[in-house]
C-alpha positions as CSV (number, residue, x, y, z in Angstrom):
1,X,94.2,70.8,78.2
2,X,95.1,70.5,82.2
3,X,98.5,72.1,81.7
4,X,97.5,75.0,80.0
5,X,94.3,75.2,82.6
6,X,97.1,75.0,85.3
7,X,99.2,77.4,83.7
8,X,96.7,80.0,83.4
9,X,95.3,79.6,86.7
10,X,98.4,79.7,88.2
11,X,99.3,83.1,86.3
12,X,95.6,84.1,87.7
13,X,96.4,83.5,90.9
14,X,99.4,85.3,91.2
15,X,98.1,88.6,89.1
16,X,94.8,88.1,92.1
17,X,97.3,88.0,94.9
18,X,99.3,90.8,93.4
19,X,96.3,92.7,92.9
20,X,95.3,92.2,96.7
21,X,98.6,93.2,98.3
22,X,98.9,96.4,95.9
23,X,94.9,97.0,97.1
24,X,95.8,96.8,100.8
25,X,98.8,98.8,100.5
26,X,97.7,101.5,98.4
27,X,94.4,101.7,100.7
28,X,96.1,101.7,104.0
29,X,98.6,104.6,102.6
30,X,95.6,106.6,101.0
31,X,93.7,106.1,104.4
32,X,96.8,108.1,106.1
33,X,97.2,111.0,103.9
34,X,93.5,111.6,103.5
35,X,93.8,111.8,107.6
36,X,97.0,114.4,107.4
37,X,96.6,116.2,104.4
38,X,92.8,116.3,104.2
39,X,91.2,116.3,107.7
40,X,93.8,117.4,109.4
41,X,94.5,120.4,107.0
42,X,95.2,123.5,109.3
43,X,92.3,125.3,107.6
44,X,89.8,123.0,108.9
45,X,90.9,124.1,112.6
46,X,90.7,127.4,114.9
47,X,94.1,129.4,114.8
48,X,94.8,127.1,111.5
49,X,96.1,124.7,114.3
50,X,95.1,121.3,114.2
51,X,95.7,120.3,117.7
52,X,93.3,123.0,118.4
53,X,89.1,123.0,118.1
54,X,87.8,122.3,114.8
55,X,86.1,124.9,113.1
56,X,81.6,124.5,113.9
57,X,80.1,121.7,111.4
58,X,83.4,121.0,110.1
59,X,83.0,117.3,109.9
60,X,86.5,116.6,108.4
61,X,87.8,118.0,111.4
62,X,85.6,116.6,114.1
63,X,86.7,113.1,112.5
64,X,90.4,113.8,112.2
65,X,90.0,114.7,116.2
66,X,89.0,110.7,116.5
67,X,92.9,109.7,116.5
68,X,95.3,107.4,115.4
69,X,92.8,104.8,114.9
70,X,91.2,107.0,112.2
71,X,93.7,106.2,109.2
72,X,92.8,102.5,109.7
73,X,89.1,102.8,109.5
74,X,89.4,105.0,106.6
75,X,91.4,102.4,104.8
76,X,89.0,99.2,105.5
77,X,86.4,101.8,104.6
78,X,88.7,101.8,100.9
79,X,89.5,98.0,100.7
80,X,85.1,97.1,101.1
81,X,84.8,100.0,98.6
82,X,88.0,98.3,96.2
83,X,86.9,94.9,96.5
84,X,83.5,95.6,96.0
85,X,84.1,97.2,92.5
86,X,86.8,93.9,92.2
87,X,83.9,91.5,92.7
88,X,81.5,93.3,90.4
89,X,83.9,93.1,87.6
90,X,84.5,89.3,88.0
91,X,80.9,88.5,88.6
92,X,79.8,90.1,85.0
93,X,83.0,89.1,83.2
94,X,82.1,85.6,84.2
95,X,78.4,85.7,83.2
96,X,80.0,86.6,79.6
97,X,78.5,88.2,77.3
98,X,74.5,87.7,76.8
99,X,71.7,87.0,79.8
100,X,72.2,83.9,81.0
101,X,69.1,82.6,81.0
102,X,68.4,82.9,77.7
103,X,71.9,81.4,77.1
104,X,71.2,78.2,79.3
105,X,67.7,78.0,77.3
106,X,69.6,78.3,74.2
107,X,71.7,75.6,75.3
108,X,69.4,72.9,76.5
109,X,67.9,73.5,73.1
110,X,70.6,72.3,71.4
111,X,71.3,69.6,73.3
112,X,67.8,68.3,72.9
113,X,68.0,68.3,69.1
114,X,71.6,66.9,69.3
115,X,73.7,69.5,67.6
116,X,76.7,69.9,70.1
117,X,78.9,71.6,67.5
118,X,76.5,74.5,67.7
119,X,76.0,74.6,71.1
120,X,80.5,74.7,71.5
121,X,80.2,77.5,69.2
122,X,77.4,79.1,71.3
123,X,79.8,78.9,74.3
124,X,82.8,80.7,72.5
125,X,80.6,83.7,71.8
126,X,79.1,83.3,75.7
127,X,82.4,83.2,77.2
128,X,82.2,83.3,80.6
129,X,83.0,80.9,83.8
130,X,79.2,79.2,82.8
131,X,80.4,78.7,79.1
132,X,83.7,77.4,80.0
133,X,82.4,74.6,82.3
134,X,79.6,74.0,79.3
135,X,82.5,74.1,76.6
136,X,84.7,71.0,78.9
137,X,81.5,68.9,78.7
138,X,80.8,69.6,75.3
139,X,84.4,68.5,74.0
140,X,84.1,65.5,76.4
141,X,81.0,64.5,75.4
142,X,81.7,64.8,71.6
143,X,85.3,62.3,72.4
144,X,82.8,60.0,74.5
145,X,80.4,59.7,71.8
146,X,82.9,58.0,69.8
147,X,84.8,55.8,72.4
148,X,83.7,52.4,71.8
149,X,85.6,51.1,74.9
150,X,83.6,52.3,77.7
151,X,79.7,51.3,78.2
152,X,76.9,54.0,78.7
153,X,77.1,53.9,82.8
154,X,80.9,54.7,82.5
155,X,80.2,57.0,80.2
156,X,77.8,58.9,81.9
157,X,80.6,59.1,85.2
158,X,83.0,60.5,82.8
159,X,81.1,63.2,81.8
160,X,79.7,64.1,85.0
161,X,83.7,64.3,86.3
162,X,84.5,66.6,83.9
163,X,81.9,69.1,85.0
164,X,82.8,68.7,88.7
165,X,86.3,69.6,87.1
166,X,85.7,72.4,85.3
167,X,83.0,73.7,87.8
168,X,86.1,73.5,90.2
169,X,88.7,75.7,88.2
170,X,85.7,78.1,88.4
171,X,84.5,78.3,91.6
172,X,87.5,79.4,93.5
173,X,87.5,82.4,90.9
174,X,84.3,83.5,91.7
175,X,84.8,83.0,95.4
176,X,87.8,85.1,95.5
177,X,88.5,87.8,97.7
178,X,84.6,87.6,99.4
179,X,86.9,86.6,102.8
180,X,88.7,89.9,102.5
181,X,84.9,91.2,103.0
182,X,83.9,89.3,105.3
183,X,87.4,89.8,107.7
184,X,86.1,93.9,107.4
185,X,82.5,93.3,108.4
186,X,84.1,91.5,111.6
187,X,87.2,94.1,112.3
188,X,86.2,97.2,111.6
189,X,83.6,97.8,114.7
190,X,86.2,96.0,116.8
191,X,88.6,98.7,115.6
192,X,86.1,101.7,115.8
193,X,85.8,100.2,119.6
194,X,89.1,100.4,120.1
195,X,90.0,103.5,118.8
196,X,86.7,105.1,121.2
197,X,88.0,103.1,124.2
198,X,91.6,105.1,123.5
199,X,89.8,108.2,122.8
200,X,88.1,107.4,126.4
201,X,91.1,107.3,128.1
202,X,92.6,110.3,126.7
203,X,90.0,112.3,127.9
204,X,89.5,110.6,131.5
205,X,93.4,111.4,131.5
206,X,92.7,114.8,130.4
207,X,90.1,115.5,133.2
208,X,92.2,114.4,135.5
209,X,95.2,116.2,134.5
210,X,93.1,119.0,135.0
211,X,92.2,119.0,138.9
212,X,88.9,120.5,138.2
213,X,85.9,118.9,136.6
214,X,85.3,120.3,133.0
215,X,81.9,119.3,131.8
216,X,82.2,120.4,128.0
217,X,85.9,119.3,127.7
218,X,84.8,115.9,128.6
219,X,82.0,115.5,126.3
220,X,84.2,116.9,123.6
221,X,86.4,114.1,124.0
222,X,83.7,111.7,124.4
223,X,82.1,112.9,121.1
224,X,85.3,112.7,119.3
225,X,86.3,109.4,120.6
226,X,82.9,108.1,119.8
227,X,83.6,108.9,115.8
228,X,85.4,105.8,115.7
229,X,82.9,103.4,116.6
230,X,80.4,106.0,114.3
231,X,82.9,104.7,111.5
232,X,83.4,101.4,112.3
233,X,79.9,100.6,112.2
234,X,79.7,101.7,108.9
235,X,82.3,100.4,107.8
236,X,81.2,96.8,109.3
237,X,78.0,97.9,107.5
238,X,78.7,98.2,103.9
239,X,81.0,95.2,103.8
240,X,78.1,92.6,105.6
241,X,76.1,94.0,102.5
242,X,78.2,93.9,100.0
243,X,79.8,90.5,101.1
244,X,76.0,89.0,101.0
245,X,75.3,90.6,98.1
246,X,77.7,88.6,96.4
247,X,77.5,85.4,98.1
248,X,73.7,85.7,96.7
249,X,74.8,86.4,93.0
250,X,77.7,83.4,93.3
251,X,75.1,80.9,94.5
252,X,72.5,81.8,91.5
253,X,75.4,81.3,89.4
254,X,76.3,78.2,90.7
255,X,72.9,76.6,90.6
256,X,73.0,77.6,86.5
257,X,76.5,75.8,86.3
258,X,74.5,73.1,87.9
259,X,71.5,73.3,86.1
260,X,73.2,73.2,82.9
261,X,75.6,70.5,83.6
262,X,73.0,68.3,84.6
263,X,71.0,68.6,81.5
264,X,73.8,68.5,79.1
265,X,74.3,64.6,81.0
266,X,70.6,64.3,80.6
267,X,70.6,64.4,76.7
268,X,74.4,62.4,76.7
269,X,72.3,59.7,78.9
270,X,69.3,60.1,76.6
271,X,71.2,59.8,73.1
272,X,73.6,57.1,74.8
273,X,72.9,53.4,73.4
């Protein structure tokens, strides 16, 4: 049972890290042409040049004047967006197939009339991380039951280290990625900053270039160059939400892992001479 665990979760783990290298390619190389083909599409622009002055309250072209740090924002803006959707998929896949509430109910149930067969069968049609870490203690409690070497304290330790190790295949699953989120929430305002410090320069370089002071070309480059920290704050945004968001659903889950586990060693303790 271990092998073929480690087998799978070794094929899991590379199809995950697959999936995250694709994600950030494909997000960074979407975040560039959206930024040359879309904003910076010549009809967006004066003259149909896009070096020039956008045309008024054309927002894809005031944004594609924020520079080269543009592409990078949109693409964190893509990988929170990616991940999020990633995470949502996993979270409900893992809940399985019915409320989990009334499944856990269901289950202590059963365990307090003593019918484990039903409750393993209740766990195939659950599915699920929950029902996985509930179908290990069932099949260890049923071999315990009738192992006449060990006495009731051992057996009670056995069970309880099979949950921690199925709980621990789990976990990491659920887990997954949520650092990808939390690395945005932290980078993207530090890049917005950067690319409006840049944007700064340029147009202090500009002015000066110039000889004589220009009051609307400077606060034209001060507004574009303050797009990027415009975009990095909402990109830092949506990922501190999205990341807590989740970090709230895995720690309800893993208090009904918990829950569960504990009363499935309950009734073993209980039915244990």
């Amino acid at each position: 049972m271990s092998k073929t665990n480690s087998k799978g979760g070794s094929l899991g783990d590379a199809l995950q890290s697959t999936f995250t290298v694709l994600a950030i390619v494909v997000a960074f190389v979407a975040g560039y042409l959206v930024f040359k083909l879309i904003m910076g599409n010549p009809v967006n622009f004066e003259g149909n040049n896009p070096e020039g002055t956008p045309l008024p309250n054309n927002y894809l072209a005031i944004i594609y004047k924020g520079g080269v740090i543009v592409p990078f924002l949109i693409a964190l803006n893509l990988l929170v967006i990616i991940f999020s959707v990633e995470r949502a998929i996993t979270l409900t896949r893992a809940k399985g197939k019915g409320r989990i509430n009334v499944f856990v109910k269901s289950l202590q149930n059963l365990l307090d009339s003593n019918k484990i067969e039903e409750a393993a069968a209740s766990c195939d049609n659950q599915r699920g991380s929950l029902a996985n870490v509930m179908k290990a203690g069932l099949l260890r409690y049923r071999a315990l039951q009738n192992d006449a070497n060990l006495v009731k304290d051992q057996k009670i330790l056995a069970l309880q280290k099979e949950f921690e190790e199925a709980t621990a295949l789990e976990l990491p699953m659920l887990s997954r990625n949520l650092v990808i989120l939390s690395t945005i929430a932290s980078i993207s305002v530090l890049t917005g900053l950067m690319g409006t410090v840049l944007g700064m320069i340029k147009a202090f370089a500009a002015l000066a270039t110039a000889g004589a002071p220009d009051a609307l070309a400077l606060a034209n480059g001060i507004s574009e160059a303050l797009i990027n920290t415009a975009f990095g704050i909402f990109g830092s945004l949506m990922a501190i939400v999205m990341y807590n968001f989740f970090s709230t659903q895995i720690d309800s889950f893993t208090y009904k892992i918990d829950e569960a586990g504990f009363s499935l060693v309950q009734s073993f303790a209980s039915a244990t001479k």
